[in-house]
C-alpha positions as CSV (number, residue, x, y, z in Angstrom):
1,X,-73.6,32.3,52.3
2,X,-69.8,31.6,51.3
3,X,-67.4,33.4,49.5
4,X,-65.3,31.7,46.4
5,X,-62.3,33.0,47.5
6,X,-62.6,31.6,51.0
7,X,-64.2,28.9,51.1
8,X,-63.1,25.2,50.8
9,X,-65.0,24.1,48.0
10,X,-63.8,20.6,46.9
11,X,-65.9,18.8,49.2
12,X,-69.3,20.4,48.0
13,X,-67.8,20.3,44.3
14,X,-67.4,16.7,44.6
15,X,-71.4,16.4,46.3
16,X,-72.8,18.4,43.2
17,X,-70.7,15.9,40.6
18,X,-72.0,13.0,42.1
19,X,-75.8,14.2,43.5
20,X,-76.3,16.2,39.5
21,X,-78.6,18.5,41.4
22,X,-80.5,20.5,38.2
23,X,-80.3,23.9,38.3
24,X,-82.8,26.3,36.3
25,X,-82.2,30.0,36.0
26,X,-84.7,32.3,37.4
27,X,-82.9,35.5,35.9
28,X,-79.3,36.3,35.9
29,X,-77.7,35.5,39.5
30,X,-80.6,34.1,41.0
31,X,-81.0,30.5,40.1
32,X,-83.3,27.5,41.7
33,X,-81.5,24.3,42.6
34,X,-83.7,21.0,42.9
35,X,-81.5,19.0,45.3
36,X,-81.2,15.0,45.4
37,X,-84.1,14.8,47.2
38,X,-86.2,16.9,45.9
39,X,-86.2,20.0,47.8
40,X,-85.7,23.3,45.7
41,X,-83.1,26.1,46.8
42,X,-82.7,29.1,45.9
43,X,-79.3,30.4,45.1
44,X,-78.1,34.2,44.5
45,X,-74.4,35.0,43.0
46,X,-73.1,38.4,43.3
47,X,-70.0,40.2,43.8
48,X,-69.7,42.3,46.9
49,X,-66.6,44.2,48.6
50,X,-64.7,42.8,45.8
51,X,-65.8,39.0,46.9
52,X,-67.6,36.7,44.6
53,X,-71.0,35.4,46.7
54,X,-72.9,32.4,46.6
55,X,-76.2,32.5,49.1
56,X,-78.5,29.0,49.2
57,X,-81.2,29.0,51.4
58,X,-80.8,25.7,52.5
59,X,-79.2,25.1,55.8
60,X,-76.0,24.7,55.9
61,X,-73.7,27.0,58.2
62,X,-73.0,30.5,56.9
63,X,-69.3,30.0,55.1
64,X,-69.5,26.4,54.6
65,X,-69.9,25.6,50.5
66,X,-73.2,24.0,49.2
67,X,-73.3,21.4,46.7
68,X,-76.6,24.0,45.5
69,X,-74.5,26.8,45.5
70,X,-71.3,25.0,43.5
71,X,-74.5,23.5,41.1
72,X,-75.6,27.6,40.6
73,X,-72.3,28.6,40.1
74,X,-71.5,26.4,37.1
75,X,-74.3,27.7,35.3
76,X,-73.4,31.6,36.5
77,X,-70.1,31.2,35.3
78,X,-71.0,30.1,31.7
79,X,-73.9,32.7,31.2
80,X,-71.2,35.2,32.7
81,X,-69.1,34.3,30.3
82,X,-71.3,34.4,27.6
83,X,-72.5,38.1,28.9
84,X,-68.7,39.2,28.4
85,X,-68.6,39.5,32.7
């Protein structure tokens, strides 16, 4: 789990651009992620305590961005958009 306001995101930004993990949308804020090698994660975006959320159940440390989670968050952004969010 990592928060958009706090965490450095360039690094996993720059693994999704190059990886092109695909993302499919389960429902709105959940989203799977099939990763580079294969693997599917699932990733939830929410806003709590003011905070926009990502959670990826892969396993990198609790804070640290995912390339998964940046993937989702593309995708969440433009449907949130779309929704008027």
């Amino acid at each position: 789990m990592f928060s958009l306001e706090t965490a450095n995101i360039e690094r996993a930004i720059n693994n999704a651009k190059a990886l092109h993990p695909k993302v499919k949308m389960i429902e709105f804020g959940t989203y799977e992620v099939t990763g580079s090698t294969g693997n599917t994660y699932i990733v939830r975006c929410y806003r709590a305590a003011g905070e926009k959320i990502v959670e990826c159940n892969c396993a990198t440390r609790a804070g640290v961005a995912c390339k998964h989670g940046l993937a989702a968050v593309s995708l969440h952004i433009a449907l949130a958009a779309r929704r008027g969010h």
